[in-house]
C-alpha positions as CSV (number, residue, x, y, z in Angstrom):
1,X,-10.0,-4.9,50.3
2,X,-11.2,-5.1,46.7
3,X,-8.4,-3.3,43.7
4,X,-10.1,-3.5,40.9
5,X,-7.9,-2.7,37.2
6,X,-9.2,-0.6,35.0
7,X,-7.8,-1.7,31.0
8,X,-7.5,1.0,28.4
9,X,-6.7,0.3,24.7
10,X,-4.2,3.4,23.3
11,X,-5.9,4.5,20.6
12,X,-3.4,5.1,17.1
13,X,-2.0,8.6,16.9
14,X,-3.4,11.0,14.5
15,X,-2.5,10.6,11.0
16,X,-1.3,6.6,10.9
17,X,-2.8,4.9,8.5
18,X,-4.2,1.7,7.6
19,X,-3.2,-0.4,4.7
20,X,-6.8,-1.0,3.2
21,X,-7.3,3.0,3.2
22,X,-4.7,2.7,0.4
23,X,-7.0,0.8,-2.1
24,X,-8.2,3.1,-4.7
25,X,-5.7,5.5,-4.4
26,X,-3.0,6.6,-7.3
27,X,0.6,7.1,-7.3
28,X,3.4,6.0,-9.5
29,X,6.2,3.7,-9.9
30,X,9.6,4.0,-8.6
31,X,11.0,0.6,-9.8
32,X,9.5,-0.9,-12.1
33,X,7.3,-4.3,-11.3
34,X,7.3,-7.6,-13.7
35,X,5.8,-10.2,-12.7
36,X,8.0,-12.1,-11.4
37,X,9.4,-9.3,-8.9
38,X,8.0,-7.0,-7.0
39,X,8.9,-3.0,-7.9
40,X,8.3,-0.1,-5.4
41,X,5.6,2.2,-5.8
42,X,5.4,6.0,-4.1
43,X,2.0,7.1,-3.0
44,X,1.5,10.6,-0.9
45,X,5.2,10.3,-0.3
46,X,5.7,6.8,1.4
47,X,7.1,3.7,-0.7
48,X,6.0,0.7,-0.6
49,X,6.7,-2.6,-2.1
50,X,4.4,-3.4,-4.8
51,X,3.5,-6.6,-7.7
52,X,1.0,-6.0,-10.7
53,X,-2.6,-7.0,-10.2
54,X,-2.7,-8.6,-13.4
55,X,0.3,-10.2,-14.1
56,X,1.9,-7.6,-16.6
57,X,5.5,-5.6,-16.7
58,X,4.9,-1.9,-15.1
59,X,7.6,0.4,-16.5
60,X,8.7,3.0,-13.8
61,X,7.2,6.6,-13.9
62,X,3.9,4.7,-14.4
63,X,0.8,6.2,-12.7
64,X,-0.7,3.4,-10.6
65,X,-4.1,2.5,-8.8
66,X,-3.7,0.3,-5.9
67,X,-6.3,-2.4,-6.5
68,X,-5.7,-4.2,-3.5
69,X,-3.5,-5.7,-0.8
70,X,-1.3,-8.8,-0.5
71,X,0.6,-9.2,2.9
72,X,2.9,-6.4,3.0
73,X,2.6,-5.5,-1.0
74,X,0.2,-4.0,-3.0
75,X,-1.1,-5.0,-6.1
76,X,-1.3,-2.1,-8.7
77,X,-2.5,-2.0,-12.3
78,X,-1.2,1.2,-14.8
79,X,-3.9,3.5,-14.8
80,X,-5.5,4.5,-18.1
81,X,-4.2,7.7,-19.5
C-alpha cells in the first residue's frame, strides 16, 4: 500500500501586503526623523518606522515618498511641494 502526501502552500489572505509595494508611495511624518534616529511615518493608515534617504532632518507633518526599504524601516525623502 502506497500513501502518497499531497503539499499545499497557503496562499496570503486578501489585502496583506508586501513591503516593496510600499516604494513610491506618499504619506507623512508622525515623528520626526534626523539622521541619526529613526522617526515614524503613516502611510494608508499603518505606521511604520522610518530614516531619511538622504541623510537630512525630516520635521513631522512632512509629506514623504518612500524611496526604498531597509530591513524593517523605510527610507523617505520630503516630497517637493
Amino acid at each position: 500500500m502506497c500513501v502518497a502526501l499531497l503539499y499545499t502552500q497557503k496562499s496570503a489572505p486578501e489585502g496583506s501586503s508586501n513591503i516593496d509595494a510600499l516604494v513610491g508611495r506618499h504619506g507623512f511624518v508622525i515623528v520626526a526623523i534626523t539622521p541619526m534616529r529613526p522617526g515614524s511615518v503613516k502611510i494608508g493608515g499603518q505606521l511604520w518606522m522610518a530614516v531619511s534617504a538622504h541623510q537630512e532632518d525630516i520635521p513631522a507633518n512632512t509629506v514623504i515618498e518612500i524611496v526604498y526599504v531597509r530591513g524593517a524601516h523605510l527610507a523617505v525623502k520630503p516630497v517637493a511641494q
